[in-house]
C-alpha positions as CSV (number, residue, x, y, z in Angstrom):
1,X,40.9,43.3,-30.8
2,X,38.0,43.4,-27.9
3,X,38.1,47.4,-28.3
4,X,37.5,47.0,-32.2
5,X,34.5,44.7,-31.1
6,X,33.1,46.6,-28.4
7,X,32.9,49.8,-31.6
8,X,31.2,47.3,-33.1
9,X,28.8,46.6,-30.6
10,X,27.8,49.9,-29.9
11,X,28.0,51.1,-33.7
12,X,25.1,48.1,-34.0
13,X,23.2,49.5,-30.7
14,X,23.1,52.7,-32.2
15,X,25.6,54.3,-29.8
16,X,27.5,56.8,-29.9
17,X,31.2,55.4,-30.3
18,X,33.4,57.3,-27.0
19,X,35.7,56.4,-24.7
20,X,33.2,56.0,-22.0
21,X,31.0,53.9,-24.0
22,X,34.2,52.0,-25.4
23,X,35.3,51.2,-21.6
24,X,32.0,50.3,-20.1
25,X,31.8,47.4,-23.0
26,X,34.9,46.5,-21.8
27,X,34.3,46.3,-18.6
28,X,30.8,44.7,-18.9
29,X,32.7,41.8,-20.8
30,X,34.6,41.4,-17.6
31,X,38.1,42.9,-18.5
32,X,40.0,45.5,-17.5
33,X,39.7,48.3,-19.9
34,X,43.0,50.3,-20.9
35,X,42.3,54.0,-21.5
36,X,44.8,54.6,-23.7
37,X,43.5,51.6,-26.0
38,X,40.0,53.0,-25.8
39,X,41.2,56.5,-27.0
40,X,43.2,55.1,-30.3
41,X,40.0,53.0,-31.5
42,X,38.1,56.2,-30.7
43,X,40.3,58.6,-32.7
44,X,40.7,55.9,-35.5
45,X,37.5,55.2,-36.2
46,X,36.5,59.2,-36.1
47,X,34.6,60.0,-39.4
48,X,34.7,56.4,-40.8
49,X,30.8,55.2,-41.6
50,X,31.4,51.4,-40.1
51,X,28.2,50.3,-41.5
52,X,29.4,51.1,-44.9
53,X,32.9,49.6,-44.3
54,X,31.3,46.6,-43.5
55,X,29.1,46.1,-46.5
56,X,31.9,47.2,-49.0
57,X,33.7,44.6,-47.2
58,X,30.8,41.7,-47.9
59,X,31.2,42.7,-51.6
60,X,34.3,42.1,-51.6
61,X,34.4,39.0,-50.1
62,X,31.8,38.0,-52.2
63,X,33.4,38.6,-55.6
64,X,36.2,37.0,-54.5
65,X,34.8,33.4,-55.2
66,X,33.5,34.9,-58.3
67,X,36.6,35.8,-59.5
68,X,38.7,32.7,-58.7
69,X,36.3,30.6,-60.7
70,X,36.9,33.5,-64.2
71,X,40.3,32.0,-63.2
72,X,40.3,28.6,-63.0
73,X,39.6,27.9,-66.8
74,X,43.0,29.9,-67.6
75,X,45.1,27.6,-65.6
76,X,43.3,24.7,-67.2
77,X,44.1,25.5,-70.7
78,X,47.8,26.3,-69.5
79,X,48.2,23.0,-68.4
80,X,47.2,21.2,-71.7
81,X,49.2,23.4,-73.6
82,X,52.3,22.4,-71.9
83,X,50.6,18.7,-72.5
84,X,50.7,19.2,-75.4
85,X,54.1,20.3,-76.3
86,X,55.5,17.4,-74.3
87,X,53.4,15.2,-76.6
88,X,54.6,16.9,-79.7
89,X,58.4,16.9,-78.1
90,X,57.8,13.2,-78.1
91,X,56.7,12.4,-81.4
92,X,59.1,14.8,-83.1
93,X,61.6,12.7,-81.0
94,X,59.9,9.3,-82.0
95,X,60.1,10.5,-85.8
96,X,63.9,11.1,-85.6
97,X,64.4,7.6,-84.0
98,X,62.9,6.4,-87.3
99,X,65.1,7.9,-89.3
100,X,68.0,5.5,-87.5
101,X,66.3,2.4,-88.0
């Protein structure tokens, strides 16, 4: 995860997003830096616009709230229908009893 951060860090410094910058970041956070880690992060992130990634993400996220409340009322209503055919289960019920004195 620290090599995703240090991409981050430089992609925010304005850096250009290497090996060499991936492992000094490392280092400077005072761990030892794996190559081999540095080179995947490297070749994964090669032609993806982070910035971009980043504020598609924040829409996301912030629709997400949006769309749990358009959801809400739905379960609501569900949940007095079925109160409501428990009440009309009951009276039918009550109405029979009636009919046996």
């Amino acid at each position: 995860m620290e090599y995703v951060y240090a991409a981050l860090l430089l992609d925010a410094a304005g850096k250009e997003i290497n090996e060499q910058n991936i492992l000094e970041v490392i280092k400077a956070a005072g761990m030892s830096p794996d190559e081999a880690q540095a080179k995947a992060i490297v070749s994964s992130l090669k032609g993806v616009n982070i910035k971009e990634v980043i504020k598609n993400a924040q829409s996301v996220q912030a629709a997400a709230p949006q769309q749990q409340a358009a959801a809400a009322p739905g379960k609501a209503e569900k949940k007095e229908e079925k109160k409501d055919e428990k009440k009309s289960e009951e009276e039918a019920a009550g109405g029979l009893a009636g009919l046996f004195g």
